[in-house]
C-alpha positions in Angstrom: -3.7 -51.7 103.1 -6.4 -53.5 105.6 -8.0 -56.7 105.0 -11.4 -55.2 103.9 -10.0 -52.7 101.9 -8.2 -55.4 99.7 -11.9 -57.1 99.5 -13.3 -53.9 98.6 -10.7 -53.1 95.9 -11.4 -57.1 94.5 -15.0 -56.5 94.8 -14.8 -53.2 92.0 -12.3 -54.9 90.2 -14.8 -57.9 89.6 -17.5 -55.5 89.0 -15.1 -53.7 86.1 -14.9 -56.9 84.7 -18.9 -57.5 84.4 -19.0 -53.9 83.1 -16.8 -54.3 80.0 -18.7 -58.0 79.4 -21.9 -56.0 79.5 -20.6 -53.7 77.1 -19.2 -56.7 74.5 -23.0 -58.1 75.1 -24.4 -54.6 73.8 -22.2 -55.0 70.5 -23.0 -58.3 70.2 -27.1 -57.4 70.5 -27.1 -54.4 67.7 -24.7 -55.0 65.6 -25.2 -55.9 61.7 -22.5 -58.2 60.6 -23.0 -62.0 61.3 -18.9 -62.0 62.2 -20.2 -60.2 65.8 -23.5 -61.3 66.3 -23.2 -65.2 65.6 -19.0 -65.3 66.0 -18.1 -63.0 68.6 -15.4 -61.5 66.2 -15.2 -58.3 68.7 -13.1 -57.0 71.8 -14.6 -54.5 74.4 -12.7 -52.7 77.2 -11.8 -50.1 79.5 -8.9 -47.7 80.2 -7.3 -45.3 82.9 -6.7 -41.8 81.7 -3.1 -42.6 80.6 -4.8 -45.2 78.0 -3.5 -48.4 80.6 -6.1 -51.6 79.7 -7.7 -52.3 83.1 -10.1 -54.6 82.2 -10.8 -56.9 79.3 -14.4 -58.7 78.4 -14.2 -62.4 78.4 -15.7 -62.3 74.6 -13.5 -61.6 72.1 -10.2 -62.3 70.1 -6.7 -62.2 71.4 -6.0 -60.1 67.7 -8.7 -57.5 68.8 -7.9 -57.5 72.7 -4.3 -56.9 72.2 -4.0 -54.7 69.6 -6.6 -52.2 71.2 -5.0 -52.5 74.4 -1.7 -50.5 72.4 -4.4 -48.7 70.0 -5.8 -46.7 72.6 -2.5 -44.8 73.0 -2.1 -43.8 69.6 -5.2 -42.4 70.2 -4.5 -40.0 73.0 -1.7 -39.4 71.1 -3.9 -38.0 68.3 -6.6 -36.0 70.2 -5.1 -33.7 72.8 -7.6 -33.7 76.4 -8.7 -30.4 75.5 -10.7 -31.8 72.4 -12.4 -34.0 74.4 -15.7 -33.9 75.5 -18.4 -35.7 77.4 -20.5 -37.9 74.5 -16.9 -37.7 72.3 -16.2 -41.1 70.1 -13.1 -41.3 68.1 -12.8 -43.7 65.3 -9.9 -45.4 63.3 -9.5 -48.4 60.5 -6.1 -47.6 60.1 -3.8 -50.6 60.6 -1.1 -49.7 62.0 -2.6 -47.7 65.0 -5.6 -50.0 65.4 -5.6 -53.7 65.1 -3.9 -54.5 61.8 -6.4 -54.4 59.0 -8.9 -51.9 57.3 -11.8 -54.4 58.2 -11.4 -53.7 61.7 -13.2 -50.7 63.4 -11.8 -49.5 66.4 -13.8 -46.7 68.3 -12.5 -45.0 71.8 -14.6 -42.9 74.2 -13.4 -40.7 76.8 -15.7 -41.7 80.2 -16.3 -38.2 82.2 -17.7 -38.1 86.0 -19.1 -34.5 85.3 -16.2 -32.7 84.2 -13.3 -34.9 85.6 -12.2 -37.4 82.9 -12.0 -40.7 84.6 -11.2 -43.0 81.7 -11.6 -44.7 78.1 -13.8 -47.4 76.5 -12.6 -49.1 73.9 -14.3 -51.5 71.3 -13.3 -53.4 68.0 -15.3 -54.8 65.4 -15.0 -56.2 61.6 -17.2 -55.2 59.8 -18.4 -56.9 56.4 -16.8 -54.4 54.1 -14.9 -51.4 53.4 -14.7 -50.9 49.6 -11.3 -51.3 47.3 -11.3 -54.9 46.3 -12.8 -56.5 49.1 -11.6 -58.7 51.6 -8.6 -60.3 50.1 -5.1 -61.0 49.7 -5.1 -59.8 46.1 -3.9 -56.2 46.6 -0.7 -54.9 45.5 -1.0 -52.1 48.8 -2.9 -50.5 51.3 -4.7 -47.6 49.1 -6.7 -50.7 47.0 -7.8 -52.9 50.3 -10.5 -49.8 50.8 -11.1 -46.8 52.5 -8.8 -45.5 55.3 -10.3 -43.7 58.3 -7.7 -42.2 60.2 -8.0 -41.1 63.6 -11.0 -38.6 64.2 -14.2 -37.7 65.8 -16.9 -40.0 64.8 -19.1 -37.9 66.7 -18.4 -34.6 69.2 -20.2 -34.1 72.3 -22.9 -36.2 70.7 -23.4 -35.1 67.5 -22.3 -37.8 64.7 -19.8 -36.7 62.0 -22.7 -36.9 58.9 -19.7 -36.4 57.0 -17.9 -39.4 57.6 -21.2 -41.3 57.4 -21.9 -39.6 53.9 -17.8 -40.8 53.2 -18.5 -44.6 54.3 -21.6 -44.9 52.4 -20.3 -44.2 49.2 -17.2 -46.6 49.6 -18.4 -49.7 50.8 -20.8 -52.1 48.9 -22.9 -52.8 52.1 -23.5 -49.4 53.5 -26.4 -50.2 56.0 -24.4 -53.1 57.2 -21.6 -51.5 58.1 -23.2 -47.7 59.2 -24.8 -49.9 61.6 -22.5 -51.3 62.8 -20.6 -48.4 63.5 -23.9 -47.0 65.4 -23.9 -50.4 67.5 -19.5 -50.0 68.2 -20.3 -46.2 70.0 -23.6 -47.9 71.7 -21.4 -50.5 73.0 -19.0 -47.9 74.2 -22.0 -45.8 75.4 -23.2 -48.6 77.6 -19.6 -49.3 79.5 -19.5 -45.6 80.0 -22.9 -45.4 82.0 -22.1 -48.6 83.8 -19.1 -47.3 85.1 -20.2 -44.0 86.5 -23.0 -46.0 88.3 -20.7 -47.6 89.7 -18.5 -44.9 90.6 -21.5 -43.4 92.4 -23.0 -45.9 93.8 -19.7 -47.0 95.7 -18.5 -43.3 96.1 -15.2 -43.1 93.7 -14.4 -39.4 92.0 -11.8 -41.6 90.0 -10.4 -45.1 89.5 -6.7 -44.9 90.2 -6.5 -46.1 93.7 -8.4 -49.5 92.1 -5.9 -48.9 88.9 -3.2 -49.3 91.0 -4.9 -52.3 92.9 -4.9 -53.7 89.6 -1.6 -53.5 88.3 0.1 -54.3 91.3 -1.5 -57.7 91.7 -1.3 -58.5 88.0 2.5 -57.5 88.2 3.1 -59.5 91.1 1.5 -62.7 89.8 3.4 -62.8 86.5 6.5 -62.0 88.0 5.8 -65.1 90.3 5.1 -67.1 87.4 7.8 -66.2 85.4 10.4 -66.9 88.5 9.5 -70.7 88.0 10.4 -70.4 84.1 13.9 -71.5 83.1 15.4 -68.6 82.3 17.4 -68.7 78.5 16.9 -68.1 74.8 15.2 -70.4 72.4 15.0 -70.0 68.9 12.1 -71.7 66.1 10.7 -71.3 62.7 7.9 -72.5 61.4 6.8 -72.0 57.4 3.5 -71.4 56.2 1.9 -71.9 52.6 2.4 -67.9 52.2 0.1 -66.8 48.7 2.2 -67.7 45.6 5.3 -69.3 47.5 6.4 -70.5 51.1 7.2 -68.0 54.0 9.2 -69.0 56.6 8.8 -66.9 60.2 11.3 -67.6 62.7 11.6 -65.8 66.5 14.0 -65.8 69.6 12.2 -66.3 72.7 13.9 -65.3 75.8 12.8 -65.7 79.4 13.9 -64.2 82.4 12.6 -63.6 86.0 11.6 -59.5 84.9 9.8 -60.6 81.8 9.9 -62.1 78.6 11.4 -60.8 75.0 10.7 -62.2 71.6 12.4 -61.0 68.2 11.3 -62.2 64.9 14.8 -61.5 63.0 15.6 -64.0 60.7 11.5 -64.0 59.1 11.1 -63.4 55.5 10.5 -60.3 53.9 7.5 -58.2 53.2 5.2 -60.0 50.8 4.1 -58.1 47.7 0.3 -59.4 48.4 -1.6 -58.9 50.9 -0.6 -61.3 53.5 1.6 -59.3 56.0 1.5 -58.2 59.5 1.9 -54.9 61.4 4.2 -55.8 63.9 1.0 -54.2 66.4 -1.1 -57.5 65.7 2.2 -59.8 65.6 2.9 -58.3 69.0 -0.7 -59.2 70.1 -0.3 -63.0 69.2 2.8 -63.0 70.3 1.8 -62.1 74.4 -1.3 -64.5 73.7 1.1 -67.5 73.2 3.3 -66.3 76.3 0.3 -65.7 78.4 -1.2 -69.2 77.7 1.9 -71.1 79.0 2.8 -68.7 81.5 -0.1 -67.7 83.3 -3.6 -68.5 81.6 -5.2 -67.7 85.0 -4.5 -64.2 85.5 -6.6 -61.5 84.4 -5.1 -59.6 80.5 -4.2 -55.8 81.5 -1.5 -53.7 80.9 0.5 -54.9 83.8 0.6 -58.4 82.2 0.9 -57.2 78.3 3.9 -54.7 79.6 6.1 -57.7 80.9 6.7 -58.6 77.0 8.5 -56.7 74.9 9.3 -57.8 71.0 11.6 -56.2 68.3 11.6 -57.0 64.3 13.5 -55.9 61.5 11.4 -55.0 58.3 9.7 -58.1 57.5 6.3 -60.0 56.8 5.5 -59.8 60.7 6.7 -56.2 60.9 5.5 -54.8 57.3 5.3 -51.3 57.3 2.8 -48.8 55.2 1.9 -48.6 52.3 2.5 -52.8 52.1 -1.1 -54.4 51.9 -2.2 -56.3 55.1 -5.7 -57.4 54.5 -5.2 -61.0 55.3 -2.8 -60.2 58.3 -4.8 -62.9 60.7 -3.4 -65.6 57.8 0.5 -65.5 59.0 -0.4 -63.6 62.5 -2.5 -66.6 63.9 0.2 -68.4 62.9 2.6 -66.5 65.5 1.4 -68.7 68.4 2.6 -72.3 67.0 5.8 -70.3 66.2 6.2 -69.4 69.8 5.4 -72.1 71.2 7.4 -74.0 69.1 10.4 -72.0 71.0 9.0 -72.6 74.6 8.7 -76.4 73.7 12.0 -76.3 74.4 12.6 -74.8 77.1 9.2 -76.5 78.6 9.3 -80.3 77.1 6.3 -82.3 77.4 4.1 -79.4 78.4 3.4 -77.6 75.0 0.7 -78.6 72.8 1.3 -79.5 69.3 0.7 -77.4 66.0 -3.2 -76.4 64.9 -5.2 -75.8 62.1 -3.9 -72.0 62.9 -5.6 -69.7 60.8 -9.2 -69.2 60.8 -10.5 -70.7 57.5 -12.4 -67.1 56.7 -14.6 -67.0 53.5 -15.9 -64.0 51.8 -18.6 -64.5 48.9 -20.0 -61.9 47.0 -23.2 -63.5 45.4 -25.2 -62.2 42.4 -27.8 -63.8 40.1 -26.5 -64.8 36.8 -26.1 -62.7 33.8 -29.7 -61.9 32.6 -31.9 -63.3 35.6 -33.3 -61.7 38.4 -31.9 -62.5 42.0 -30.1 -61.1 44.8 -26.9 -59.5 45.4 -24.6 -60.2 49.0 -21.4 -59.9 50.8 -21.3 -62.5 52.8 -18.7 -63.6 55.4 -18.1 -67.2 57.0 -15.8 -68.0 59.9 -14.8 -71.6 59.8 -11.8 -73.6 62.0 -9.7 -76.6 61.4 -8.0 -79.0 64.1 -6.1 -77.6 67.4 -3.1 -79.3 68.0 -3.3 -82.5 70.4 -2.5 -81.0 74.0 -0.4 -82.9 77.0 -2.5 -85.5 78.3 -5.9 -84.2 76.1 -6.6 -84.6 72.5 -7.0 -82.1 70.4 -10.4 -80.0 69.8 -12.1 -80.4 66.6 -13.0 -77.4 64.3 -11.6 -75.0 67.2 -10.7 -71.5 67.0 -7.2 -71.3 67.6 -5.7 -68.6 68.6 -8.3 -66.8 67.8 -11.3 -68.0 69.6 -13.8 -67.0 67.2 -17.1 -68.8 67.1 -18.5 -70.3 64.3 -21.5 -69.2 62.4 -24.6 -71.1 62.5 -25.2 -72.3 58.9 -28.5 -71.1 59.6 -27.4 -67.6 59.8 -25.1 -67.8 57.1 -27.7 -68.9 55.0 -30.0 -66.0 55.8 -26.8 -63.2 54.2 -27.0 -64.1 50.8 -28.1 -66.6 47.9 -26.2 -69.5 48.8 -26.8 -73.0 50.4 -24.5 -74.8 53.0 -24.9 -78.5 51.7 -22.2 -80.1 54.0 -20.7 -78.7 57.2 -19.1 -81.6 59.1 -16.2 -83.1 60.9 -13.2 -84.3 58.7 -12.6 -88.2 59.8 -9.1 -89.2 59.7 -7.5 -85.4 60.0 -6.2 -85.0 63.4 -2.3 -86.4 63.9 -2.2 -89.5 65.4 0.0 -89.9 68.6 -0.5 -91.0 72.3 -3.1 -87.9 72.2 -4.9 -87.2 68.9 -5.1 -84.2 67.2 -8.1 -82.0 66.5 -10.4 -82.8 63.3 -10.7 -80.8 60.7 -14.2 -80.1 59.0 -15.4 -80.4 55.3 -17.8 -78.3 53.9 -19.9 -77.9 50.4 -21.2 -74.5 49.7 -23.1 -73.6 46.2 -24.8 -70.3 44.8 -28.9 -70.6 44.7 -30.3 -72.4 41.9 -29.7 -68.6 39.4 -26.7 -67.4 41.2 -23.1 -67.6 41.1 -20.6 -66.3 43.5 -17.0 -64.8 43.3 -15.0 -65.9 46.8 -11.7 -64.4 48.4 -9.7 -68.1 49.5 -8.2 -66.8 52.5 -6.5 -70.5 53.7 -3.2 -72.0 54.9 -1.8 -75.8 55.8 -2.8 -76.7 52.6 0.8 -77.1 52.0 2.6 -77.2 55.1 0.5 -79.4 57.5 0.1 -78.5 61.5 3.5 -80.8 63.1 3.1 -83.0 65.7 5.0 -83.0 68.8 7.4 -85.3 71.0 6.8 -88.5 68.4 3.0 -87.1 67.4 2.1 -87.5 63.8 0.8 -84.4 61.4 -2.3 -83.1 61.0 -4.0 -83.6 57.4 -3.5 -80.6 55.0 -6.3 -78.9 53.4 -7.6 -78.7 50.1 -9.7 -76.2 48.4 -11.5 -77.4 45.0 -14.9 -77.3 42.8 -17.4 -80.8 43.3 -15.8 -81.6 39.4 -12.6 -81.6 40.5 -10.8 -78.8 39.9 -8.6 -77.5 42.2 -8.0 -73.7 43.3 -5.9 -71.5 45.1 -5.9 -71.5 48.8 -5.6 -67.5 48.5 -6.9 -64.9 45.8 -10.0 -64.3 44.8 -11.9 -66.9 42.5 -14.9 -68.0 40.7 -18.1 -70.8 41.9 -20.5 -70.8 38.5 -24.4 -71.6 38.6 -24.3 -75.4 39.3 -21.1 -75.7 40.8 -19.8 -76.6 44.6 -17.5 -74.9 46.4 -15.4 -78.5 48.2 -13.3 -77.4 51.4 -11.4 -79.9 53.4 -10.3 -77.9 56.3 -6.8 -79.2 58.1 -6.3 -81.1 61.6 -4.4 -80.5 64.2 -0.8 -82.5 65.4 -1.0 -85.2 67.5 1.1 -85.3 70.7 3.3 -88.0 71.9 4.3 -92.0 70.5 1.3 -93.4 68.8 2.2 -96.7 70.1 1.3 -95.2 73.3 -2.2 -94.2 72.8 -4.8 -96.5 74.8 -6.6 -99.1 73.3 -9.9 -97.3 74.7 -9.7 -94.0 73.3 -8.8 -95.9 69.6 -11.9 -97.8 70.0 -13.6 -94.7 70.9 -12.2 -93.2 68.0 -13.6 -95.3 65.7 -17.1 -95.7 67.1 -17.4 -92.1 66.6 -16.1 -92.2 63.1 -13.2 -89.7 63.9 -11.5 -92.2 62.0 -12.3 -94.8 59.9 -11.2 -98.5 60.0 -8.1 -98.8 57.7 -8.4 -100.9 54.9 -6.8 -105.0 54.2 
């Protein structure tokens, strides 16, 4: 391969890349839900025709990325090439082909260059509901989380399944919110498609497996590289989590070696009879996140760099299988990362960060006026973050997203959903771990129905009970709390009830702190507490 020809290859390979993030733009710009639009809760991509991820966008969750980047397999699977057709989409919710939960909607289009199929786009979206008992850990299996789509034609050479549509409107509480937002997924898919075969013209491609190959060469190479300066062995961690009604313990075996990387969660506890577990498709996803990150966090996610880790589970709460209910399987799966890493810690000391927050602090309220008064019904859906973990030589960030990355909603947008008001929505003094770097703040937050309203909410919260550790000598993060302004405390999981008058009191966890506290420098303490990220202990 010349000189030029590699540049041209790296040239199309970097426009594939602004292709996809124009299609996760489109998605963003139409959709519905306030998860997309304001949180970025989304993945967009595209695929060879063997289903192999080529190209990621830079928005969107490792959950969503990951999982489609397997999803799209189960797909082709499903719909043999001779039922495909130029202006096809293909939809699924189903959670153990797509990405792990109903909420997510997963939609696949084939990409045609006249009649020569030349690849898939792929997109992922949650949308704000889809019936049963809503979005919650309170069901006893799959069948009462809501309605299953499995995978079909969401529309046929152009032509939308009004028969699906008809379906989804009469099983989910906010049918314009989500029909729309099923629109805006095959727009977003629409968009890539179009993108790409300009492309493909304008540089004079009849298909993209020379630049495929280009692809997944380099990728290869690069990890392979990387993983030749790993220490090769076996570690083992665990790591235990508030779980719903009692603790759960998850525990892997990390091995690395020079030709990739293997991780096997025997050893985790068994299913749970709520809806807290995993498909072992999303664990899987979390999993290569927290390898990727230490290994090589500067080479582009594809299936060259996915298919270097491989991970095997017996039956358990990361590898539940149907009918078990999953609903709130980003509760224990974000937690899969700190569990991981836990593992490389030791074979990588002084260059893991410490434990986080973890788990997106998701809320869902469904509002209504009060018995006997007029007012306004809503589904509304909140993204909020605790602490990250206190990182080598960095302290942690405050009310950060991860593993997940999500953004957080603007109050302001919140708002605008539903009868409710956002009285207090601020950083958490004194939660992040102390240590030589400090860990992340947490945030606390006051939420109350409109003066005539109450709401029901679905807790969806861990480290309540089992803080985020610190590592080498670094202190723990503060745990969280969930409560009512008069003092009553409630479950961290489950669905429960705010009445007219009342305040809904969250005190969201921090992150670990990282190294001896003695060590930490005058400066940033001072710093610390001009800030007010902590507060001046008492005489």
């Amino acid at each position: 391969m010349t000189a030029i020809t590699e540049i041209r290859l790296q040239v199309m390979w970097n426009r594939l890349i602004s292709v996809v993030e124009e299609q996760a733009m489109t998605l963003i710009r139409t959709a519905f839900s306030t998860s997309v639009r304001e949180a970025g809760d989304l993945s967009a991509g595209v695929y060879d025709p063997q289903g192999r991820m080529l190209a990621q966008a830079v928005t969107g969750t490792p959950g969503h990325v990951n999982t489609m980047a397997e999803a799209v397999g189960n797909f082709l699977a499903e719909i043999p090439r001779e039922d495909m057709f130029p202006g096809d989409t293909y939809v699924t919710n189903d959670p153990w082909k797509g990405t792990g939960h109903l909420h997510d909607i997963t939609m696949v289009s084939p990409s045609f260059l006249g009649d020569r199929l030349v690849g898939f786009f792929a997109c992922t979206a949650h949308v704000v509901d889809v019936g049963g008992r809503g979005f919650g850990a309170d069901g006893k299996s799959v069948y009462e989380e809501g309605i299953q789509i499995p995978i079909l034609k969401f529309a046929e050479r152009g032509q939308v399944n009004s028969t699906l549509i008809r379906l989804l409107r009469a099983n989910v509480r906010e049918p314009n919110q989500v029909v729309g937002d099923f629109y805006s997924l095959a727009a977003c898919n629409e968009v890539g498609h179009r993108r790409l075969i300009d492309m493909m013209q304008e540089i004079g491609l009849d298909s993209l497996d020379s630049l495929a190959d280009f692809i997944f060469t380099r990728t290869r190479t690069a990890m392979l590289e990387r993983l030749a300066t790993l220490p090769a062995g076996t570690w083992s961690s665990t790591l235990t989590t508030d779980g719903y009604d009692a603790p759960v313990t998850l525990a892997s075996t990390v091995t690395l070696r020079p030709d990739g990387v293997h991780v096997d969660f025997t050893g985790t506890d068994a299913p749970s009879r709520w809806g807290i577990n995993v498909p072992l498709i999303y664990t899987k996803a979390y999993a290569s996140y927290a390898l990727k990150c230490v290994v090589a966090p500067d080479i582009p996610n594809n299936w060259a760099s996915l298919d270097l880790v491989t991970i095997a589970s017996p039956e358990n709460i990361l590898n539940a299988q149907r009918p078990a209910p999953v609903s709130l399987r980003h509760v224990i799966g974000h937690m899969v990362p700190d569990l991981i890493l836990n593992a490389l810690a030791q074979a990588l000391p002084g260059q893991i960060l410490a434990q986080g927050a973890g788990a997106l602090w998701n809320l869902h309220i469904s509002a209504r006026p009060v018995a006997g008064t007029e007012g306004r019904k809503a589904e509304i859906l909140m993204f909020n973050s605790g602490g990250m973990g206190a990182r080598p030589g960095l302290d942690g960030l405050g009310a950060t997203a991860f593993p997940s990355g999500v953004m957080t909603m603007p109050v302001e947008a919140t708002e605008q959903t539903g009868p409710i008001i956002v009285w207090r929505k601020e950083l958490r003094a004194d939660s992040g771990g102390d240590g030589q770097y400090r860990g992340g703040l947490g945030q606390r937050i006051e939420i109350a129905p409109m003066p005539g309203h109450e709401f029901d909410f679905s807790a969806m919260f861990d480290r309540v009970n089992h803080a985020a550790e610190g590592r080498d000598g670094g202190s723990s993060g503060a745990p969280g709390g969930v409560a009512l302004d008069d003092g009553t405390r409630l479950k961290p999981k489950g669905w429960q009830h705010v009445p007219a008058g009342r305040r809904l009191m969250l005190t969201l966890p921090g992150g670990g702190g990282f190294g001896d506290p003695a060590k930490r420098a005058p400066a940033a303490r001072a710093d610390d507490l001009s800030k007010g990220y902590v507060t001046a202990p008492k005489d």
